[in-house]
TITOR-887095 format. One record per residue: residue number from 1; residue in one letter; x, y, z of N, C-alpha, C, O, CB in turn. Coordinates in steps of 0.02 Angstrom, whole numbers, padded with zeros to 5 digits. Glycine has a CB too. Example, Ala and Ser with C-alpha at 12.3 -4.5 7.8 and 13.67 -1.06 7.14 Angstrom:
2
- pos, code, nxx, nyy, nzz, caxx, cayy, cazz, cxx, cyy, czz, oxx, oyy, ozz, cbxx, cbyy, cbzz
- 1, a, 00660, -00284, 00390, 00615, -00225, 00390, 00660, -00165, 00390, 00712, -00166, 00423, 00565, -00224, 00452
- 2, s, 00642, -00112, 00354, 00684, -00053, 00357, 00645, 00002, 00394, 00670, 00057, 00402, 00704, -00030, 00286
! end
This chain:
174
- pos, code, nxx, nyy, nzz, caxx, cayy, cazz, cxx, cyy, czz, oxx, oyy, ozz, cbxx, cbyy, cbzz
- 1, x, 00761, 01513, 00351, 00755, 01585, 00342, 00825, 01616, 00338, 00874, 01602, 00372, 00714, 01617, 00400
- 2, x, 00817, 01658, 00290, 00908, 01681, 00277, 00898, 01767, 00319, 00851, 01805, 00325, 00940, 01692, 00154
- 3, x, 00969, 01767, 00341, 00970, 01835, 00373, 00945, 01899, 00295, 00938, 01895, 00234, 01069, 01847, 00413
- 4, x, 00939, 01950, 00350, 00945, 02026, 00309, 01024, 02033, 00271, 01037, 02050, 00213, 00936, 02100, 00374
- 5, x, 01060, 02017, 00315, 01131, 02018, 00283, 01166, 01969, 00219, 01205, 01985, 00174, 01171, 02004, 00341
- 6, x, 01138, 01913, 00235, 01160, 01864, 00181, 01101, 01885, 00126, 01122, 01890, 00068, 01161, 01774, 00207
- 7, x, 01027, 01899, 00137, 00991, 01932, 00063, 01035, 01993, 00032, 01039, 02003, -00028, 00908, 01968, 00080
- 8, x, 01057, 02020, 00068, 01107, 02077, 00024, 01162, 02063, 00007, 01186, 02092, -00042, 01124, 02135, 00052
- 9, x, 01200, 02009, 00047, 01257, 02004, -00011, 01230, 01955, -00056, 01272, 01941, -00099, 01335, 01979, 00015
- 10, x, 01173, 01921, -00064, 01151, 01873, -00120, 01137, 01927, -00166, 01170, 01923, -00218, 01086, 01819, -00105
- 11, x, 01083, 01992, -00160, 01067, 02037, -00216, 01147, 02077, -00245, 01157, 02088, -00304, 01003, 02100, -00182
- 12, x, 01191, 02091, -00198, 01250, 02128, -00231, 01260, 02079, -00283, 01246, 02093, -00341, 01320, 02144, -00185
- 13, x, 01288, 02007, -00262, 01327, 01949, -00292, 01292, 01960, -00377, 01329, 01976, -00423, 01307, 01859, -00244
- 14, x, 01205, 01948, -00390, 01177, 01925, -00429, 01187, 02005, -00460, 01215, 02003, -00515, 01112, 01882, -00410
- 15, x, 01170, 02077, -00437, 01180, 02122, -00488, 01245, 02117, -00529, 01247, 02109, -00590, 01176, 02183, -00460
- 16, x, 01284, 02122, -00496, 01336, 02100, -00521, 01370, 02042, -00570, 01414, 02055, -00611, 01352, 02098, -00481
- 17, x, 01353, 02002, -00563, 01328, 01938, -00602, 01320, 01959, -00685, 01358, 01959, -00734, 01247, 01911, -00568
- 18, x, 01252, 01977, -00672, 01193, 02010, -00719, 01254, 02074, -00758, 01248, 02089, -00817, 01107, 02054, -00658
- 19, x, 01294, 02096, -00725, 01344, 02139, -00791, 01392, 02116, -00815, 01432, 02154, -00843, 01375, 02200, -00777
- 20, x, 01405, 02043, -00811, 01450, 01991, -00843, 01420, 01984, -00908, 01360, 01973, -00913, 01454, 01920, -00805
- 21, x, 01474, 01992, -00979, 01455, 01984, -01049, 01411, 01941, -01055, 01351, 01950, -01068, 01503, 01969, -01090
- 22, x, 01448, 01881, -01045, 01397, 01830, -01053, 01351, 01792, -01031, 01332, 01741, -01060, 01408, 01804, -01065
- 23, x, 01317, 01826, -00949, 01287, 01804, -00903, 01218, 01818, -00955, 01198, 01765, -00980, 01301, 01840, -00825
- 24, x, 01183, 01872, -00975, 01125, 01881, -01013, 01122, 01833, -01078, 01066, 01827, -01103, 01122, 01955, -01032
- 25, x, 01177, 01798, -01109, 01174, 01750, -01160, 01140, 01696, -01130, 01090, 01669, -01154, 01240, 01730, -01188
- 26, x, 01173, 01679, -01068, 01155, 01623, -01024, 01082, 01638, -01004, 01047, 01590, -01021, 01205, 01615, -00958
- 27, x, 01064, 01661, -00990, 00988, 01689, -00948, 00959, 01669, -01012, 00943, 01610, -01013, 00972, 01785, -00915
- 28, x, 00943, 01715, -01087, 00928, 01684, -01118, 00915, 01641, -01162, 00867, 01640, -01201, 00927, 01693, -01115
- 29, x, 00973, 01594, -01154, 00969, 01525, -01172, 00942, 01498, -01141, 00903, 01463, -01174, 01012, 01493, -01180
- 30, x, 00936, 01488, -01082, 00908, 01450, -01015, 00816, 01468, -01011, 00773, 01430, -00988, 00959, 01490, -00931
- 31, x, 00807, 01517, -01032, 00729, 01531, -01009, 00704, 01505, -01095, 00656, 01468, -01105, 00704, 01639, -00976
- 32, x, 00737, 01527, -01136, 00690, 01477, -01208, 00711, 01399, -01183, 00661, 01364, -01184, 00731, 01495, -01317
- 33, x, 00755, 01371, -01167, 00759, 01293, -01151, 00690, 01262, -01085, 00658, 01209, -01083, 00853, 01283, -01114
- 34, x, 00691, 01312, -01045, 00630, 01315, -01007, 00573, 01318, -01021, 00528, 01285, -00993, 00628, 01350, -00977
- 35, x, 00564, 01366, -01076, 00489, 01375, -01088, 00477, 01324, -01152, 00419, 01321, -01175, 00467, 01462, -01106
- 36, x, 00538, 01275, -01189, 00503, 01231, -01219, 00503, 01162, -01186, 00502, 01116, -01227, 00525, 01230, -01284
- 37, x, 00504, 01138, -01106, 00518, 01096, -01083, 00431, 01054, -01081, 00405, 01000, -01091, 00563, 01119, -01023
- 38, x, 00409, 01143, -01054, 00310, 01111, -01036, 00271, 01111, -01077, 00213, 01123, -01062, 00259, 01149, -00991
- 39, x, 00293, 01091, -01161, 00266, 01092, -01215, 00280, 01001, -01230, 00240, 00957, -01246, 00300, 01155, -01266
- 40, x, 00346, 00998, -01218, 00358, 00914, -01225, 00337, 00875, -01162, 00324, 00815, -01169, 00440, 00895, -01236
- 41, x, 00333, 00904, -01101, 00305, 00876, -01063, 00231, 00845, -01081, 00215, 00786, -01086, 00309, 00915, -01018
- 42, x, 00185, 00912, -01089, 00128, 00888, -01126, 00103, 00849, -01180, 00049, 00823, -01196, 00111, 00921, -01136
- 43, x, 00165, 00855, -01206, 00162, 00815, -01266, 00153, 00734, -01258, 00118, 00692, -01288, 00224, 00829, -01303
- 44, x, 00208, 00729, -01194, 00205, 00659, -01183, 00157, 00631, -01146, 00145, 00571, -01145, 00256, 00639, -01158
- 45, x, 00121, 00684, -01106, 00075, 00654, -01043, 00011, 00649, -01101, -00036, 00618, -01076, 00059, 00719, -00956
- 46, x, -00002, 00668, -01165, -00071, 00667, -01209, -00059, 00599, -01242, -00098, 00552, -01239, -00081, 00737, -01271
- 47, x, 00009, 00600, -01279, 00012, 00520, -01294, 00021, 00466, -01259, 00025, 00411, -01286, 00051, 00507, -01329
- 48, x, 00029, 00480, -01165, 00010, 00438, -01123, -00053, 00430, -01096, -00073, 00387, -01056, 00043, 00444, -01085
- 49, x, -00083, 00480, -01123, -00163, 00457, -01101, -00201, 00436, -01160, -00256, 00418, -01139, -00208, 00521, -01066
- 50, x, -00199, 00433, -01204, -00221, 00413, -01278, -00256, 00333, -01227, -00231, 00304, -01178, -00133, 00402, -01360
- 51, x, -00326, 00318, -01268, -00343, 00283, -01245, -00309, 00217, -01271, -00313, 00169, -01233, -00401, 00295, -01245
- 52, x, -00267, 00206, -01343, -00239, 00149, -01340, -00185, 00137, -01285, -00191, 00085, -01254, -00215, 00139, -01400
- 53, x, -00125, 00186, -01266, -00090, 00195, -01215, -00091, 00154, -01171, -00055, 00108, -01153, -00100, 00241, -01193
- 54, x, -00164, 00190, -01147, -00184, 00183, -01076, -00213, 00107, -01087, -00225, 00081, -01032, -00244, 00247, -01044
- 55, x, -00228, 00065, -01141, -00227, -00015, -01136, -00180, -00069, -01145, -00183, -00127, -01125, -00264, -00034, -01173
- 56, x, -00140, -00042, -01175, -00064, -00056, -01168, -00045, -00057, -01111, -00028, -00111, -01087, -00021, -00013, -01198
- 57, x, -00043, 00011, -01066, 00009, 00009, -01024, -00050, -00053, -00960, -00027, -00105, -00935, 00041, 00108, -00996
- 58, x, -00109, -00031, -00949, -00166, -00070, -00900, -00130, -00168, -00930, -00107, -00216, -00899, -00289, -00039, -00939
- 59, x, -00142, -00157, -00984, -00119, -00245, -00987, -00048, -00271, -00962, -00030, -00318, -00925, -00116, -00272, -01069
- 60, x, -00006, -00207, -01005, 00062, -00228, -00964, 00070, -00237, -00871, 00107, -00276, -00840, 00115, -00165, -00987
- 61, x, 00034, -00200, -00851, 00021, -00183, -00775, 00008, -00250, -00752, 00043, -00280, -00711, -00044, -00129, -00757
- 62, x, -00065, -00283, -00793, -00079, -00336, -00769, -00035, -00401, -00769, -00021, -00445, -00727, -00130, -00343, -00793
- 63, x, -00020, -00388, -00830, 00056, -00474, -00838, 00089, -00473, -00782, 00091, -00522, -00745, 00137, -00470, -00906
- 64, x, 00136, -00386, -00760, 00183, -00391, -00739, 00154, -00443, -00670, 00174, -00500, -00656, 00217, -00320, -00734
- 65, x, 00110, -00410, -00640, 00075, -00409, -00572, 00069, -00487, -00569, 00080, -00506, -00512, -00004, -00363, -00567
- 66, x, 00052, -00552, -00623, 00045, -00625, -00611, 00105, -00649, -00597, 00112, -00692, -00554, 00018, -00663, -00664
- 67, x, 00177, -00614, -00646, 00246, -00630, -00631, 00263, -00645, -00566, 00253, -00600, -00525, 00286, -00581, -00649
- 68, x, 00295, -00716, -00541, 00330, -00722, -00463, 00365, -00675, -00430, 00365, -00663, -00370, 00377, -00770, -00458
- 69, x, 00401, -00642, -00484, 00448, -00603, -00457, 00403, -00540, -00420, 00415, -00515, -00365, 00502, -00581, -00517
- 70, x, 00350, -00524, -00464, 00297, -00460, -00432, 00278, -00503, -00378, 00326, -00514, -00342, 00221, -00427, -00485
- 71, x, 00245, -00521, -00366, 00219, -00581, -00305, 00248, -00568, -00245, 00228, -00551, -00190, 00239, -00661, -00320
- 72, x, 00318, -00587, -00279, 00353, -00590, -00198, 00368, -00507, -00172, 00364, -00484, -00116, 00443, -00640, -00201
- 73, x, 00391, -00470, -00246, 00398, -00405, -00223, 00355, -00363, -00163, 00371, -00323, -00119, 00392, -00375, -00278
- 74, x, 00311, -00384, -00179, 00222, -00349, -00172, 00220, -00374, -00098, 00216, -00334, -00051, 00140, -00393, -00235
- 75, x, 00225, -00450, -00087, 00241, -00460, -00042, 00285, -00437, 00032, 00267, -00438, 00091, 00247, -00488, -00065
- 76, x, 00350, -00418, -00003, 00383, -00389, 00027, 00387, -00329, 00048, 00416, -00312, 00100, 00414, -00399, 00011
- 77, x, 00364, -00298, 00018, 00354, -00232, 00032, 00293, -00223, 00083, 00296, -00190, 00134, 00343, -00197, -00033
- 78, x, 00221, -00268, 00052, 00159, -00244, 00129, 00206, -00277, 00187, 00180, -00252, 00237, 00052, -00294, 00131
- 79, x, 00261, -00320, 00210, 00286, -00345, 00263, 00334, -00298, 00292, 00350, -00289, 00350, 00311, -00404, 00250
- 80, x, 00353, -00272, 00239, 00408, -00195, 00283, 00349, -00166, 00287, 00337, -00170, 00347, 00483, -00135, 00233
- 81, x, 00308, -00141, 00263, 00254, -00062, 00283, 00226, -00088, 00333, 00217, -00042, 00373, 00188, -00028, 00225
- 82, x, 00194, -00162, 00363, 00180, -00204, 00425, 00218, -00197, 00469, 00202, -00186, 00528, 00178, -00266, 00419
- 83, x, 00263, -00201, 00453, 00323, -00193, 00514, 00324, -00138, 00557, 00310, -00133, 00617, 00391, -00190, 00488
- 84, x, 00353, -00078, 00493, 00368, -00033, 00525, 00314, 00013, 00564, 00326, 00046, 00615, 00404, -00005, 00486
- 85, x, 00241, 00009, 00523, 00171, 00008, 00555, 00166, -00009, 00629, 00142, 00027, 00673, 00130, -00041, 00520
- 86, x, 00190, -00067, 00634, 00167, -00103, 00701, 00239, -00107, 00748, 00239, -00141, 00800, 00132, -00191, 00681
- 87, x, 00300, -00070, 00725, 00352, -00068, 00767, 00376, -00132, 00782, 00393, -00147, 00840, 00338, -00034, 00821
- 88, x, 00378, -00166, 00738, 00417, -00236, 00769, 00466, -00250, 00708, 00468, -00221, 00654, 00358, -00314, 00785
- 89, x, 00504, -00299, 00731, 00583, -00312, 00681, 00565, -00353, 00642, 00504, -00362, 00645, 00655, -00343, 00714
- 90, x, 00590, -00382, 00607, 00593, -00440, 00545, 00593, -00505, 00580, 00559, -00553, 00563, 00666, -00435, 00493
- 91, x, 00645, -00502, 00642, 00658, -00562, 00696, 00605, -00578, 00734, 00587, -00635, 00750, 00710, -00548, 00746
- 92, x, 00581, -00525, 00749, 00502, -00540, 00795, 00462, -00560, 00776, 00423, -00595, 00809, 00465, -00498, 00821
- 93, x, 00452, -00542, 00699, 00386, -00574, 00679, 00397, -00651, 00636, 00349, -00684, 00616, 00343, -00515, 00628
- 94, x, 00476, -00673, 00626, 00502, -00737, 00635, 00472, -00786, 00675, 00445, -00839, 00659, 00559, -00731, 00655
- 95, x, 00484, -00747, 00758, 00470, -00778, 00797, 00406, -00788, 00806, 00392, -00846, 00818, 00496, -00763, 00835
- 96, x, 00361, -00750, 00805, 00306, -00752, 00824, 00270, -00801, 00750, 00226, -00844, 00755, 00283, -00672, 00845
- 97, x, 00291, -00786, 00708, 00273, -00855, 00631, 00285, -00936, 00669, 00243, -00980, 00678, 00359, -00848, 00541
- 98, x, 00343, -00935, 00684, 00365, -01003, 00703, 00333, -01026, 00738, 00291, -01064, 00714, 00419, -01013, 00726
- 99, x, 00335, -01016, 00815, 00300, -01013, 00876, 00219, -01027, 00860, 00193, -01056, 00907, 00314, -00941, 00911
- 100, x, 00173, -01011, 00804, 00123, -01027, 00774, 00128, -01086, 00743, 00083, -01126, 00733, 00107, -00984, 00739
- 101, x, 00200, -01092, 00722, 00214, -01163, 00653, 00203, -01155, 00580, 00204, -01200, 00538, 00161, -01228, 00662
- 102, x, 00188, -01075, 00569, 00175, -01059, 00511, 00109, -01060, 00468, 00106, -01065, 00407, 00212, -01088, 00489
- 103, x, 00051, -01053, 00517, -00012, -01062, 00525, -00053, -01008, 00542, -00021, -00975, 00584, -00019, -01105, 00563
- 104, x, -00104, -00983, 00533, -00137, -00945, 00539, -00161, -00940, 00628, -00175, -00997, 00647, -00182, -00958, 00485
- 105, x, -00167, -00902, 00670, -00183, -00915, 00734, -00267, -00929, 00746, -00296, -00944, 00799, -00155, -00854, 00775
- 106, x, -00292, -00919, 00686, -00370, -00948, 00707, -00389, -01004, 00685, -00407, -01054, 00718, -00425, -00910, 00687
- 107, x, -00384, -00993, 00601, -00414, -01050, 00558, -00357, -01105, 00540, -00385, -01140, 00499, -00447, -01017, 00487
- 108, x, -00292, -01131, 00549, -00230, -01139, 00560, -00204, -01148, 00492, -00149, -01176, 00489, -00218, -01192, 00607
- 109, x, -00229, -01132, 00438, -00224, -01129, 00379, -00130, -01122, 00361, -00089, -01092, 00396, -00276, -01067, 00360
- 110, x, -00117, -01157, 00302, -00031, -01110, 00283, -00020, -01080, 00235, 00032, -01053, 00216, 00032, -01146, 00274
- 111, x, -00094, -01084, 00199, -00091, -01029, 00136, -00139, -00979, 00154, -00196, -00974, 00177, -00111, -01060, 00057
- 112, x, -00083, -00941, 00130, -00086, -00858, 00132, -00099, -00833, 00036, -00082, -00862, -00016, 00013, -00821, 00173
- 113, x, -00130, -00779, 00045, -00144, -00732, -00044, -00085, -00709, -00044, -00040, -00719, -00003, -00207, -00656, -00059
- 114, x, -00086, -00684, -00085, -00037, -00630, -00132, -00028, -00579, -00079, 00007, -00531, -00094, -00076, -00592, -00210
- 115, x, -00048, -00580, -00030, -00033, -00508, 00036, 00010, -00545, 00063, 00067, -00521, 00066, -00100, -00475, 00102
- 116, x, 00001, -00622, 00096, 00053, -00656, 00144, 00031, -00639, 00212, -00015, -00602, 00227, 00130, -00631, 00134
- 117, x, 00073, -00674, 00254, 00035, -00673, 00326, 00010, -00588, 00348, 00031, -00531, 00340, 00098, -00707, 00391
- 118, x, -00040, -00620, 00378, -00058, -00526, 00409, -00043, -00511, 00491, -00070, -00546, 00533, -00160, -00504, 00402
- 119, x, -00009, -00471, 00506, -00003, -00447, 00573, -00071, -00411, 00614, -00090, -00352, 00612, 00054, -00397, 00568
- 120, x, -00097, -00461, 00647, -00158, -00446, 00682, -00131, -00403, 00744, -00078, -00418, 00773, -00201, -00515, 00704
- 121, x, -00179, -00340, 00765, -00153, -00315, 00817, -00218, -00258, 00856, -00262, -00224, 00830, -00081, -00281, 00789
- 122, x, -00203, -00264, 00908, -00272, -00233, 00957, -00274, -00140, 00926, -00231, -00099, 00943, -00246, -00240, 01075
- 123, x, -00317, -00127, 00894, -00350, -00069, 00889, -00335, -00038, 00947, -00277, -00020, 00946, -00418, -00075, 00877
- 124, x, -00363, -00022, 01001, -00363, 00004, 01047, -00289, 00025, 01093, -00275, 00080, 01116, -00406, -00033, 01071
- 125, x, -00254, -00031, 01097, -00183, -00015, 01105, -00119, -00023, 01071, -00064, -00020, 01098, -00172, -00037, 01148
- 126, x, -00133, -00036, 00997, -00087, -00046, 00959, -00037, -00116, 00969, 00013, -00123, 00934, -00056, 00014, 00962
- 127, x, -00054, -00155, 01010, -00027, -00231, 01021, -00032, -00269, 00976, -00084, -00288, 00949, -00053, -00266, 01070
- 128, x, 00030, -00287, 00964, 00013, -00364, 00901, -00001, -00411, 00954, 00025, -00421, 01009, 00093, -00403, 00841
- 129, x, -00046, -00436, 00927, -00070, -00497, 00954, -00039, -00601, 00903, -00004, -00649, 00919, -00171, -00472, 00944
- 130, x, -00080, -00580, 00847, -00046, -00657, 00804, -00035, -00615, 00760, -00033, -00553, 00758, -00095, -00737, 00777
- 131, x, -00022, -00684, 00698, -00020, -00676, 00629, -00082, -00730, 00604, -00104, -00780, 00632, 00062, -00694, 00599
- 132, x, -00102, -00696, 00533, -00155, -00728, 00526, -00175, -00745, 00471, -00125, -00768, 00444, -00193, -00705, 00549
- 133, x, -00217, -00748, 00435, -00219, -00760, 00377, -00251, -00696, 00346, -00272, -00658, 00389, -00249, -00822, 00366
- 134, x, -00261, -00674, 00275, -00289, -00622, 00269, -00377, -00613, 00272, -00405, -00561, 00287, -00259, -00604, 00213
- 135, x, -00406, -00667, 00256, -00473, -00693, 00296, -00508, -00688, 00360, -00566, -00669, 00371, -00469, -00745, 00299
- 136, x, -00468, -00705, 00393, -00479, -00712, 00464, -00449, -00641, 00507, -00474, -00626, 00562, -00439, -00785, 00487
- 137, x, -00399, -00602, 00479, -00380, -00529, 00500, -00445, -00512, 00475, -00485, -00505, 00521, -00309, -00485, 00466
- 138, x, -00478, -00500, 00401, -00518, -00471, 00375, -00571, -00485, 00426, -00601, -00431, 00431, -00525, -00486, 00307
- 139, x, -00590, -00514, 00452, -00659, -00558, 00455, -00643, -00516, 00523, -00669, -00461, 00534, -00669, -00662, 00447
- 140, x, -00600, -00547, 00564, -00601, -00476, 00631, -00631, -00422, 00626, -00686, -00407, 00648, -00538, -00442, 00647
- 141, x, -00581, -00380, 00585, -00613, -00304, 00557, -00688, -00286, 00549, -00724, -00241, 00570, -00590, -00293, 00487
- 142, x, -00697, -00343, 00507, -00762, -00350, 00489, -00820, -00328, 00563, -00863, -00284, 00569, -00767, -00435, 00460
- 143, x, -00795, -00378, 00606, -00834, -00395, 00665, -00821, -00343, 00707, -00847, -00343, 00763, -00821, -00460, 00697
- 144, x, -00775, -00287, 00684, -00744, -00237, 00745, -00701, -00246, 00775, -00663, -00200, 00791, -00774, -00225, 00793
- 145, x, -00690, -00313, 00792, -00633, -00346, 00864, -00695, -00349, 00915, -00672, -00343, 00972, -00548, -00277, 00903
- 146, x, -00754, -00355, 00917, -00802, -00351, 00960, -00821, -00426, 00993, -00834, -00470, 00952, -00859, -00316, 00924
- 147, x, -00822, -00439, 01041, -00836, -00525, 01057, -00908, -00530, 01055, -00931, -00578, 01024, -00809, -00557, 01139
- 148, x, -00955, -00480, 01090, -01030, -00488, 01081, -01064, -00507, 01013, -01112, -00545, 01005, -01060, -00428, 01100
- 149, x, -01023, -00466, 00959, -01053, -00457, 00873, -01035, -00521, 00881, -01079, -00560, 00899, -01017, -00401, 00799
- 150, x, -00957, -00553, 00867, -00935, -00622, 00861, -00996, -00663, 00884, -01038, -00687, 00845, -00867, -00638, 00905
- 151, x, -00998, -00669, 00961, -01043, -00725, 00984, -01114, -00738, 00965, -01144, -00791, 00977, -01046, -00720, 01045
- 152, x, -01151, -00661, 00921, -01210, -00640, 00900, -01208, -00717, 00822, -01236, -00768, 00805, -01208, -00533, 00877
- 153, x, -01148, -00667, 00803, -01135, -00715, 00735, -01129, -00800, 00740, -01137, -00834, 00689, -01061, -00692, 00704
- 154, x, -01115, -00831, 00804, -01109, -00905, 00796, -01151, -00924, 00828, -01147, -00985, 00834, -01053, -00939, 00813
- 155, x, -01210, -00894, 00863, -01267, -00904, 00880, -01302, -00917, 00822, -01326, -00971, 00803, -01291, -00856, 00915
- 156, x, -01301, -00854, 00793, -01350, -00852, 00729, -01352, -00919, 00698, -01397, -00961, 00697, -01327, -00799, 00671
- 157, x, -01278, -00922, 00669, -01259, -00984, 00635, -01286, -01040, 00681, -01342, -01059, 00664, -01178, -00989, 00624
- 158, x, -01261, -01069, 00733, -01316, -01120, 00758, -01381, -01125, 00756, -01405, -01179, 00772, -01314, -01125, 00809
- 159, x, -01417, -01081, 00740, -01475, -01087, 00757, -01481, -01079, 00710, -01541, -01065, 00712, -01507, -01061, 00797
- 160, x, -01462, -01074, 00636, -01515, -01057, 00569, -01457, -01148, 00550, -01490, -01185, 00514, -01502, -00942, 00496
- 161, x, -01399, -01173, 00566, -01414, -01247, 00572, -01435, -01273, 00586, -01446, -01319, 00546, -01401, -01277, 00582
- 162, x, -01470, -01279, 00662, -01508, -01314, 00685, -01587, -01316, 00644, -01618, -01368, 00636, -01504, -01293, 00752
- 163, x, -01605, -01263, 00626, -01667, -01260, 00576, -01664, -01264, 00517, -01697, -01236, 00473, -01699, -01213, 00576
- 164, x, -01603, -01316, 00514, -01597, -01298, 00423, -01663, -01346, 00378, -01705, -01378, 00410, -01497, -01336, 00386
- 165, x, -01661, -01343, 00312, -01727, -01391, 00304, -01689, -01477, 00290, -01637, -01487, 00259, -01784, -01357, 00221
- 166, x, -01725, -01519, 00316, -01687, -01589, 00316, -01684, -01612, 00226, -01672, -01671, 00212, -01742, -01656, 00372
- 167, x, -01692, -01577, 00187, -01670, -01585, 00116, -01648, -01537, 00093, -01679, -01488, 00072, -01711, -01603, 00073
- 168, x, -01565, -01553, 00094, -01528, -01511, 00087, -01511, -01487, 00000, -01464, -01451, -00018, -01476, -01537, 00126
- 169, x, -01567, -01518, -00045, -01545, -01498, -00115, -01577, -01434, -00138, -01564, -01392, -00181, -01562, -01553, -00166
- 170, x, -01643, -01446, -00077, -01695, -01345, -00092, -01643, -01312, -00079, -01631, -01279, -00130, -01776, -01304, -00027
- 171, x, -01604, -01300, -00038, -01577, -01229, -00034, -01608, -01178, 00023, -01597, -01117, 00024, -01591, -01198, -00105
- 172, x, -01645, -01209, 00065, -01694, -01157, 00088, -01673, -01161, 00161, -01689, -01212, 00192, -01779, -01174, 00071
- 173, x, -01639, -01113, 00193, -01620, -01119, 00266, -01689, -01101, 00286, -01723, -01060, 00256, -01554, -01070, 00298
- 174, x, -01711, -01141, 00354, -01770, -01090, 00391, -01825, -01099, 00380, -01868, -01063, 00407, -01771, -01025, 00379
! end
């Protein structure tokens, strides 16, 4: 917020200004250069939406995105927004990779997607807990972080194994 005092010497400064020869040349040169700026703007955003454009640019999108170099980028970047998300350093979550062996903490897997390891961490108090795979983070989520749903779920599963049909080419659990 500008004082009462500095708005008035800004309005003296600019009347004043405004009775300079060539200050009104300037003004209107400047407002026709302005008012043909949002004509080429538009111009370009119509031949960027042109539906050939827009398949051009969608394919180019896609190449780039198989490229290694995107890969790792993409990579790198959800691992800083992880980070700084979950307040931990680059070193910590070193450590806490290693200390695993470079393995997923459930399914002990060492391949990771195109996301890369995931920083698992308690909902409730914001604690990292492991790193994981993006499966097995997902599959948490999935379940809530709940142990009852979990134990519901490998019940289930036992018991629709245990009844499975002893010819396994029907297809028919149950």
């Amino acid at each position: 917020m500008i004082s009462e005092e500095a708005r008035q010497h800004r309005n003296e400064y600019r009347r004043a200004y405004r009775k300079l020869p060539h200050a009104r040349t300037r003004e209107v040169a400047y407002a026709k250069e302005y008012h043909k700026r949002p004509e080429a703007i538009v111009r370009a955003k119509e031949r960027r939406d042109r539906p050939e454009a827009k398949v051009k640019i969608l394919a180019y999108m896609a190449e780039y995105r198989k490229r290694p170099e995107a890969i790792e980028n993409r990579k790198r970047r959800l691992r800083a927004d992880a980070l700084k998300r979950y307040c931990i350093t680059e070193a910590e979550f070193d450590v806490m990779f290693k200390a695993q062996g470079g393995r997923c903490a459930i399914c002990g897997t060492d391949q990771y997607n195109n996301r890369g390891p995931q920083i698992d961490h308690d909902h409730a108090s914001g604690k990292v807990r492991a790193i994981l795979c993006n499966a097995c983070n997902g599959g948490l989520g999935l379940f809530k972080d709940n142990i009852d749903i979990m134990e519901a779920a490998v019940a289930y599963l036992k018991n629709a194994n245990a009844k499975s049909d002893p010819n396994p080419s029907s297809g028919i659990v149950g």
